[in-house]
N, C-alpha and C positions, 0 to 999 in steps of 0.2 A: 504494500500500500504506500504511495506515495505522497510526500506533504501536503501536496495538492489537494490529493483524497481528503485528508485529513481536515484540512481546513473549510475543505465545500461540510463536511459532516459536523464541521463543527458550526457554520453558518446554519445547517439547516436544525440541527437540534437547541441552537442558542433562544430562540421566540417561546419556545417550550419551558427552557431552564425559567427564562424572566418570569413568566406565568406561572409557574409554580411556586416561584416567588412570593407574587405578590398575593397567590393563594392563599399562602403557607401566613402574611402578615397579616389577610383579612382573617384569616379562621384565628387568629393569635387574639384579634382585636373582639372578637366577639363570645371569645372564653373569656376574657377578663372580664365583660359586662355583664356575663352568666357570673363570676365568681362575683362579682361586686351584688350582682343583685339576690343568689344565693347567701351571703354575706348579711345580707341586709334583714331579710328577712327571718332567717335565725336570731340574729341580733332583736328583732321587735318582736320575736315569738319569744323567747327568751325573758324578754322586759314584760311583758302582758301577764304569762304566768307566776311569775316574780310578783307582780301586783295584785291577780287575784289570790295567791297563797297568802299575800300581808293582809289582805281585806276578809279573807278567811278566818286566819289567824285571827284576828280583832273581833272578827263576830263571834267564831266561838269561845273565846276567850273573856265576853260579857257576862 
């Protein structure tokens, strides 16, 4: 195989590499906003029942 070869193969699979690229940064960007919004919501299910068990607490505790 001759450089030439080489370089025509490397032309024609280079559009492919960039695209998988920027696949690889969109799928990156939209785990994070799954993690942030998973995140999120543990955090305020978290705080809710923390609030009902204090308001519990207090009611049976009269």
């Amino acid at each position: 195989m001759s450089v030439q070869d080489l370089k025509e193969k490397i032309a024609d699979i280079t559009p492919d590499v960039v695209s998988a690229i920027d696949s690889t940064k969109s799928a990156h960007h939209r785990i994070d906003e799954f993690k942030r919004d998973v995140c999120w919501t543990i955090g305020m299910s978290t705080t809710l029942v923390g609030i009902f068990a204090s308001i519990l607490t207090w009611a049976l505790g009269r």
